[in-house]
DODOGU-520382 format. One record per atom (N, C-alpha, C): residue number from 1; residue in one letter; atom name; x, y, z. Coordinates in pm, 1 decimal. Layout:
BEGIN
+-----+----+----+----------+----------+----------+
|   i | aa | at |       px |       py |       pz |
+-----+----+----+----------+----------+----------+
| NUM |  A | CA |        X |        Y |        Z |
...
+-----+----+----+----------+----------+----------+
***
This chain:
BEGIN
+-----+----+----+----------+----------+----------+
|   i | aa | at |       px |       py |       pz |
+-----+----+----+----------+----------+----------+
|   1 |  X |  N |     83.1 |   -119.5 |      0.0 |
|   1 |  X | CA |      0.0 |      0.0 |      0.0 |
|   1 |  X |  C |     87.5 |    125.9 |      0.0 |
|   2 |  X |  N |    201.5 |    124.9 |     69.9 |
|   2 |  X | CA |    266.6 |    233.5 |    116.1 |
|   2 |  X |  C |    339.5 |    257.8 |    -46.0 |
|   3 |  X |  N |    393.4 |    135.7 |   -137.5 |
|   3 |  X | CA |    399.3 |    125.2 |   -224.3 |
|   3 |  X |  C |    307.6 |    185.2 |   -331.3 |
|   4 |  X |  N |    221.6 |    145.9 |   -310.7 |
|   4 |  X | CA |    137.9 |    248.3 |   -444.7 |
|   4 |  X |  C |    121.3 |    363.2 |   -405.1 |
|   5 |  X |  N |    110.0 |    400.4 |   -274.5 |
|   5 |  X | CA |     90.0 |    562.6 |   -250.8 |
|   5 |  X |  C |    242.2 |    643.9 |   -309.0 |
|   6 |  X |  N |    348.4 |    584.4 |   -308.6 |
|   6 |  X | CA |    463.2 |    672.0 |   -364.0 |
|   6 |  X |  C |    484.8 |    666.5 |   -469.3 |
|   7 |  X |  N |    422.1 |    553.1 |   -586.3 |
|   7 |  X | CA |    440.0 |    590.8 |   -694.5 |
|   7 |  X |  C |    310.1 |    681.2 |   -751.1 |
|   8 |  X |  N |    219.7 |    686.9 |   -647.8 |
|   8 |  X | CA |     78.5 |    800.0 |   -710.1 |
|   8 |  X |  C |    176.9 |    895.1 |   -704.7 |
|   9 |  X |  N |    221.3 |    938.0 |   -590.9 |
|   9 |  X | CA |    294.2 |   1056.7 |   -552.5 |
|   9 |  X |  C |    394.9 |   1117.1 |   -653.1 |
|  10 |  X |  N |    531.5 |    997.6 |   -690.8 |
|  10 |  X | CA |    598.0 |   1020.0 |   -779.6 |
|  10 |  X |  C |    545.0 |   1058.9 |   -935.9 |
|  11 |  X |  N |    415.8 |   1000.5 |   -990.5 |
|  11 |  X | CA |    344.8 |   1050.7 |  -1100.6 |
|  11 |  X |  C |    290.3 |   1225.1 |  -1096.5 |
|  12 |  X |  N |    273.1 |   1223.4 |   -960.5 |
|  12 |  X | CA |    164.0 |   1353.4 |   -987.0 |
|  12 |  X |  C |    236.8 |   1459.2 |   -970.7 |
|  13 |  X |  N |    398.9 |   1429.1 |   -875.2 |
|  13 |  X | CA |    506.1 |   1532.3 |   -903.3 |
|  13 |  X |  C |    525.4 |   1544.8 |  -1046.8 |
|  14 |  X |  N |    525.3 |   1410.5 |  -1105.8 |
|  14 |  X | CA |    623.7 |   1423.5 |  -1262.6 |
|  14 |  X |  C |    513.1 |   1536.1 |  -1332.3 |
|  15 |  X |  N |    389.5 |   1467.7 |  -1344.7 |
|  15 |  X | CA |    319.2 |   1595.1 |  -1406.8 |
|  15 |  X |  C |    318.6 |   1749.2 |  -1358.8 |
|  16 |  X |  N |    356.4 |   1766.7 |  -1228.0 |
|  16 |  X | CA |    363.3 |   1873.3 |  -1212.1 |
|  16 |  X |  C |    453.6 |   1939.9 |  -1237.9 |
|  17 |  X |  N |    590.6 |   1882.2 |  -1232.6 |
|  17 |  X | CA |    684.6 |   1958.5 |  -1302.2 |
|  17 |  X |  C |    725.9 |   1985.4 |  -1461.3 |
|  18 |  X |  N |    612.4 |   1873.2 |  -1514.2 |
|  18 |  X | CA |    599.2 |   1925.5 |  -1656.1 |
|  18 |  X |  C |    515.8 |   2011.5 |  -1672.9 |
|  19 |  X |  N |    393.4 |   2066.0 |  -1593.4 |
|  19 |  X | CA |    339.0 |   2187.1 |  -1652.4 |
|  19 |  X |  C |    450.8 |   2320.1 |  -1571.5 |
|  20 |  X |  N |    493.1 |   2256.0 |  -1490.4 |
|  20 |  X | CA |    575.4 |   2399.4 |  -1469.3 |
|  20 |  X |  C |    693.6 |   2426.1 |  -1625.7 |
|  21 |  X |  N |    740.5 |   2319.8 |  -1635.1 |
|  21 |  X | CA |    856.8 |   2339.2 |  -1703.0 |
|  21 |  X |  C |    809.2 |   2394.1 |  -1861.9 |
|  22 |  X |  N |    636.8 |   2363.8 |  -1867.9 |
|  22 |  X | CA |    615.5 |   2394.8 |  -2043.1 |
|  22 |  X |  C |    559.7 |   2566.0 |  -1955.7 |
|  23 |  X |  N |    535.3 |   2615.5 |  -1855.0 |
|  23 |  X | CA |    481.3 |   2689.3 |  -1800.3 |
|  23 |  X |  C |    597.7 |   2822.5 |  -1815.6 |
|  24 |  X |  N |    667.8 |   2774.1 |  -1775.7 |
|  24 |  X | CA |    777.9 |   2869.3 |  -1768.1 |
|  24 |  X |  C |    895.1 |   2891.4 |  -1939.1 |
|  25 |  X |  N |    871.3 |   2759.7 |  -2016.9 |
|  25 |  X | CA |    894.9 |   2782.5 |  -2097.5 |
|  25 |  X |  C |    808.4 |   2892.8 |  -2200.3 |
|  26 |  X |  N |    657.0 |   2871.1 |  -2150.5 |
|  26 |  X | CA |    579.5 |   2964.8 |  -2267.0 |
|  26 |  X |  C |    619.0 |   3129.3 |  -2178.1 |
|  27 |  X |  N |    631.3 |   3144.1 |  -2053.2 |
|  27 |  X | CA |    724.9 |   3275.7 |  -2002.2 |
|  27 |  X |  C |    808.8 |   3330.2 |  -2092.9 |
|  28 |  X |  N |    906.2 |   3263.3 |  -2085.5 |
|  28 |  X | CA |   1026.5 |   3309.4 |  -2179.7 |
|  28 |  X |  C |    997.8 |   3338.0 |  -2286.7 |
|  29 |  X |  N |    926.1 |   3261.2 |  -2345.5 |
|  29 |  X | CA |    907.5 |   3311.2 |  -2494.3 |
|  29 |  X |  C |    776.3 |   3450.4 |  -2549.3 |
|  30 |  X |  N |    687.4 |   3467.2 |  -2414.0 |
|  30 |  X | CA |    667.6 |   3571.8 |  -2412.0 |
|  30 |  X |  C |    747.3 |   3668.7 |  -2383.0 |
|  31 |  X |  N |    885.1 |   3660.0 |  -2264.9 |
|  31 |  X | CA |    937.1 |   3769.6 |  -2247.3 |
|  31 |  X |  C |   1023.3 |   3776.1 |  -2381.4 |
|  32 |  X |  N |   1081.9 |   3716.3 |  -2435.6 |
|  32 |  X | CA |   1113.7 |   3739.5 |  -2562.4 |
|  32 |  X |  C |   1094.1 |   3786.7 |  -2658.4 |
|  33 |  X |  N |    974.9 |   3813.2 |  -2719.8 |
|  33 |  X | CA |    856.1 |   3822.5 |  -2803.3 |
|  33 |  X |  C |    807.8 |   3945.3 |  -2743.1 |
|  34 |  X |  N |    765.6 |   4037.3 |  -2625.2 |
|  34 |  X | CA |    723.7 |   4121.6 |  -2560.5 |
|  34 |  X |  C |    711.5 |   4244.7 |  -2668.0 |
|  35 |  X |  N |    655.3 |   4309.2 |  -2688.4 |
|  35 |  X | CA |    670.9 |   4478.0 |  -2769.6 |
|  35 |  X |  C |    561.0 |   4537.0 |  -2710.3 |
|  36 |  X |  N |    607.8 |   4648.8 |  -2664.1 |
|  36 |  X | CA |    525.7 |   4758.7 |  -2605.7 |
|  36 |  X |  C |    372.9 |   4751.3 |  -2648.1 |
|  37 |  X |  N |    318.5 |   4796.0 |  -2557.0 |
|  37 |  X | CA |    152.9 |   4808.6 |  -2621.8 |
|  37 |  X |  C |    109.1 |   4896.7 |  -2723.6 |
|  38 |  X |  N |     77.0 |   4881.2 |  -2830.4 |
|  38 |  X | CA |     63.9 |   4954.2 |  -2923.4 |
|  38 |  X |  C |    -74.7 |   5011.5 |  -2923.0 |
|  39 |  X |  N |    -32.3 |   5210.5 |  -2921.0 |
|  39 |  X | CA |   -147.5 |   5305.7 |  -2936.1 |
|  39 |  X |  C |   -190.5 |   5324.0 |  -3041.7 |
|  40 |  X |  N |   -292.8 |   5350.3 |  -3076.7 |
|  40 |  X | CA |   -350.5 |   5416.5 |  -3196.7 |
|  40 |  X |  C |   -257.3 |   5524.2 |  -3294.7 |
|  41 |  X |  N |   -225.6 |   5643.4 |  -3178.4 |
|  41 |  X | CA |   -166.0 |   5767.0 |  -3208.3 |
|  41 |  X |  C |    -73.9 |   5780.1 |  -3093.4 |
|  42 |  X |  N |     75.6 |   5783.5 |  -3123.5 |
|  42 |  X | CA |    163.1 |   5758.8 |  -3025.8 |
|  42 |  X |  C |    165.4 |   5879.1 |  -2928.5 |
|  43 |  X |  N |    146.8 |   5977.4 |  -2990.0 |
|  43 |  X | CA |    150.1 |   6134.9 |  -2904.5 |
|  43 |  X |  C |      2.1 |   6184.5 |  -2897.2 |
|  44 |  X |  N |    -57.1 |   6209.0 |  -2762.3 |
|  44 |  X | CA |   -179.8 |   6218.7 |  -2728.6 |
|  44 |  X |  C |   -231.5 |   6380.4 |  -2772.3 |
|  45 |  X |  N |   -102.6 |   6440.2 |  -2811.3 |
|  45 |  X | CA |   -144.8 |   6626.4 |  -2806.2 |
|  45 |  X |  C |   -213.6 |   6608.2 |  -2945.5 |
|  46 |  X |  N |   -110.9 |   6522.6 |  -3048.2 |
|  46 |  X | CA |   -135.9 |   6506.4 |  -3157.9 |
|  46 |  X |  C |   -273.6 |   6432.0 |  -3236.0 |
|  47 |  X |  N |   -285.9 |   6365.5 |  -3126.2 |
|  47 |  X | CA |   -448.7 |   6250.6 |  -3137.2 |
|  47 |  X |  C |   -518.2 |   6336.4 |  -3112.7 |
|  48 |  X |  N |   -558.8 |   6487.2 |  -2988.1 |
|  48 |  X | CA |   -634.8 |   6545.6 |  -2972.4 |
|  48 |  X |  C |   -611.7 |   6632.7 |  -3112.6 |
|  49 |  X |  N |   -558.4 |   6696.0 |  -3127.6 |
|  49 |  X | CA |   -579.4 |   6777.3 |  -3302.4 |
|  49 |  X |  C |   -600.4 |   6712.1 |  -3385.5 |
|  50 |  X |  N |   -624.2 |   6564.4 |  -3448.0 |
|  50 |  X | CA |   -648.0 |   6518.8 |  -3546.1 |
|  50 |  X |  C |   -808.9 |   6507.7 |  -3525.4 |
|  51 |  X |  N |   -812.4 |   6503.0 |  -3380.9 |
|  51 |  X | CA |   -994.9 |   6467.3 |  -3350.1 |
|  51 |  X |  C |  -1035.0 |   6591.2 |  -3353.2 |
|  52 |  X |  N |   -982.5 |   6677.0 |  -3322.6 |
|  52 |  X | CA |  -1055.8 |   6812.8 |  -3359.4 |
|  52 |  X |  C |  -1057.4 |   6886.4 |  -3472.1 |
|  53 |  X |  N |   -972.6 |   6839.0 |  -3544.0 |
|  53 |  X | CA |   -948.5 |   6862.7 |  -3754.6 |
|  53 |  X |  C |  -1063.4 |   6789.8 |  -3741.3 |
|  54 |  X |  N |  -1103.2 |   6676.6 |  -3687.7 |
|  54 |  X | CA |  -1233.7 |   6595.6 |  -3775.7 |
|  54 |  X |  C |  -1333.5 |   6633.0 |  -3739.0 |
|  55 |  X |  N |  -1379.2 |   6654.1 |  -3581.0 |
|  55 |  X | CA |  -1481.4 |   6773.2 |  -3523.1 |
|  55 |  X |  C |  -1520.8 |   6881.2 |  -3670.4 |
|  56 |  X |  N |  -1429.0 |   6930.1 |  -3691.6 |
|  56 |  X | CA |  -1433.4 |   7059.4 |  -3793.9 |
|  56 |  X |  C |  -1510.5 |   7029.2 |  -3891.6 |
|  57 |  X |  N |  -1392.9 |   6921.5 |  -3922.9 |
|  57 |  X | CA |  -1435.6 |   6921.4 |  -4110.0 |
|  57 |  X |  C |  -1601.1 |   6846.2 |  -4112.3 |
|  58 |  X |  N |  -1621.6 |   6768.6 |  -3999.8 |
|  58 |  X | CA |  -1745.4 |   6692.6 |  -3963.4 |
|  58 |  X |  C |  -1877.3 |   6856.6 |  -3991.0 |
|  59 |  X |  N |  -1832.3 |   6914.3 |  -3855.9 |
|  59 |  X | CA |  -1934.3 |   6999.4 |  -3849.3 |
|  59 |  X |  C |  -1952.1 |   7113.0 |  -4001.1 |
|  60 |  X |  N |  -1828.8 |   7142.5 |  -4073.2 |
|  60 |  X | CA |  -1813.9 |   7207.0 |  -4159.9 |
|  60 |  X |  C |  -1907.7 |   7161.0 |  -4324.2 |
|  61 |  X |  N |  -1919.1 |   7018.7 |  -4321.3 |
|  61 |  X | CA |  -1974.2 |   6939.8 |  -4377.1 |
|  61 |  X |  C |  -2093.9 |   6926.2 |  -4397.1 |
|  62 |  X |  N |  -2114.3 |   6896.5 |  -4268.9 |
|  62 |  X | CA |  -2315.5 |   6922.6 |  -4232.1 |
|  62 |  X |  C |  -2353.5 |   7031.2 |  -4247.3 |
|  63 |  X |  N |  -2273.7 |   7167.2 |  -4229.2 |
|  63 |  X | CA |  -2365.6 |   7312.3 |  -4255.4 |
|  63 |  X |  C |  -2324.3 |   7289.5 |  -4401.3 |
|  64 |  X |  N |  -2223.9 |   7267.3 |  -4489.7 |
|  64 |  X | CA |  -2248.9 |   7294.6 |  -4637.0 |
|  64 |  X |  C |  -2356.0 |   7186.5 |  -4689.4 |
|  65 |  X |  N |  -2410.1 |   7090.5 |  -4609.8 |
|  65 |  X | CA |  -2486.1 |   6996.4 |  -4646.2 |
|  65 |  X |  C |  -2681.7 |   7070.2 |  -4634.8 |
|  66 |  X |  N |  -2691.9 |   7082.9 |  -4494.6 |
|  66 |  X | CA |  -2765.6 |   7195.3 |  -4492.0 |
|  66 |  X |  C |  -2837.6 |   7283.8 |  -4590.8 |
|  67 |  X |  N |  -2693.3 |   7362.2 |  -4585.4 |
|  67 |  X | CA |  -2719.8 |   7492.8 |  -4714.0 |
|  67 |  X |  C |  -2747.5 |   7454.6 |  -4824.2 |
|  68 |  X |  N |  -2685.8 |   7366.9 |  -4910.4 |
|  68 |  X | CA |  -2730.1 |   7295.0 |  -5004.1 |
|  68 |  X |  C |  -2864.4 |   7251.1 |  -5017.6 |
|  69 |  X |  N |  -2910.3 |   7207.6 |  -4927.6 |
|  69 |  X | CA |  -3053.5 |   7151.7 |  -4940.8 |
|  69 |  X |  C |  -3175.1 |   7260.5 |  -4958.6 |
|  70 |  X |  N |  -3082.7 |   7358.1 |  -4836.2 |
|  70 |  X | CA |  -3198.3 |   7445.0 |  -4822.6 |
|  70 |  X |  C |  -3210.6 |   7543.2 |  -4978.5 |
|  71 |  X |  N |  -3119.3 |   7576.2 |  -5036.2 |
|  71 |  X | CA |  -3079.3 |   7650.5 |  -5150.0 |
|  71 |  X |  C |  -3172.2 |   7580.6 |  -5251.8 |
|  72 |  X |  N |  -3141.5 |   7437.0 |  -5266.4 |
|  72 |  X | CA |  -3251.2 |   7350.5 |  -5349.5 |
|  72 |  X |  C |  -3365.1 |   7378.5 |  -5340.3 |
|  73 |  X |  N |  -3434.7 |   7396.6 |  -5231.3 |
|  73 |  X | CA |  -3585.7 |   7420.4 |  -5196.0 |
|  73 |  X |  C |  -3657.7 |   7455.9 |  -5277.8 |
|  74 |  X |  N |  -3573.7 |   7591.0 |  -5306.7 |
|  74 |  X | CA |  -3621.8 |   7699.6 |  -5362.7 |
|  74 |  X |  C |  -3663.7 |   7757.8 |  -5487.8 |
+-----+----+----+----------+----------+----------+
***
């Protein structure tokens, strides 16, 4: 009995040190592989002026859209 309890034992170490060992292997190869988190727009001053060029040209759009229509009416 004492016998089969140490080879349960010895199995369930072995598996355990194979998920450590594929565990720590997929580590490494993330730290390897690692690259910064990638932003949209690397400089945030610059992301706010491109959204506000589009604010513009957005709102600039709809009033010539507007006018147009209304000009048609007529």
């Amino acid at each position: 009995m004492a016998w089969q309890s140490q080879q349960a034992a010895n199995s369930l170490n072995q598996q355990q040190s194979l998920v450590l060992t594929t565990c720590s292997q997929h580590r490494q190869q993330q730290r390897r592989f690692r690259r910064p988190p990638a932003r949209l727009w690397p400089r945030p001053r610059a992301a706010a002026a491109v959204t506000a060029v589009g604010v513009v040209a957005t709102a600039v759009g709809v009033v010539a859209t507007v006018a147009t229509m209304v000009t048609n009416q007529r």
